[in-house]
N, C-alpha and C positions, 0 to 999 in steps of 0.2 A: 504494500500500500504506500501509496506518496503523502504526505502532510495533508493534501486536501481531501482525502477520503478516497478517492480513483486508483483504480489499482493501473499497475505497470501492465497488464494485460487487456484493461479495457482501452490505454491509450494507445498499445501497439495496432489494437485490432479498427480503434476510429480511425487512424494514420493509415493501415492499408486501407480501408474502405474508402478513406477518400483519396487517394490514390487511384485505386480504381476508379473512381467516378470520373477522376481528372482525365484518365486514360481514355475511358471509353467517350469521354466527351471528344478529347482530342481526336479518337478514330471518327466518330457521330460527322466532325467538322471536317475531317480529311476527304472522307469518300463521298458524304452524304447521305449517309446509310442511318437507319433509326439504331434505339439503345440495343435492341436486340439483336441483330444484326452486328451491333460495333463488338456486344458478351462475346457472340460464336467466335469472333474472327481474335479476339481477345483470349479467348479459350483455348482458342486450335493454336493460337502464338505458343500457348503455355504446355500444352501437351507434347509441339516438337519439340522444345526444350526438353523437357523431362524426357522424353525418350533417347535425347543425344546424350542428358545426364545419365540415363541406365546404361548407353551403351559404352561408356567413361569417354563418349566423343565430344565433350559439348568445349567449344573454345571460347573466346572472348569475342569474336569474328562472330558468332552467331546471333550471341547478346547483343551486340549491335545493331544487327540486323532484325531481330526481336523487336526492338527498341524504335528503330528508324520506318520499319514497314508498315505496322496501321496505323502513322501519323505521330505517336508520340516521339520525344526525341530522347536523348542522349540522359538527360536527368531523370527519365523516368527508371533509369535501368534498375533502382533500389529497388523498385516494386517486383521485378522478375526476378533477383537475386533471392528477395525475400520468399518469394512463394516459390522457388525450385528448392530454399533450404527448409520449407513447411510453415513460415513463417505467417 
């Protein structure tokens, strides 16, 4: 728990969630695609990941391109570190 009562868990989990929202907004404004639309393509970013993590291929090269592909950029990469280490 922090002094204000808010645990270190609820803050990590508001920080990804609006992360996501920042993302999927960013993708919403890149392609022009609705929220649902931006989740799948958000989604499938996250799943190639993880399976280049299972197959111990995943480089820095990919993260980038994670990052750079449905619109958001370079600062967003916390948010994909974070949920490939479960986060």
């Amino acid at each position: 728990m922090t002094g204000n009562g808010k645990s270190i868990t609820n803050i990590t989990l508001t920080t990804k969630n609006n992360m996501q929202k920042d993302i999927i907004s960013l993708i919403c404004n890149s392609c022009g695609c609705n929220g649902t639309e931006a989740q799948e393509h958000l989604d499938s970013e996250l799943r190639h990941l993880r399976e280049l993590q299972e197959l111990d291929d995943l480089r820095e090269d990919d993260m980038e391109a994670a990052c750079l592909n449905p619109g958001p950029d370079l600062d967003r990469q916390e948010y994909f570190i974070n949920r490939l280490a479960g986060a």
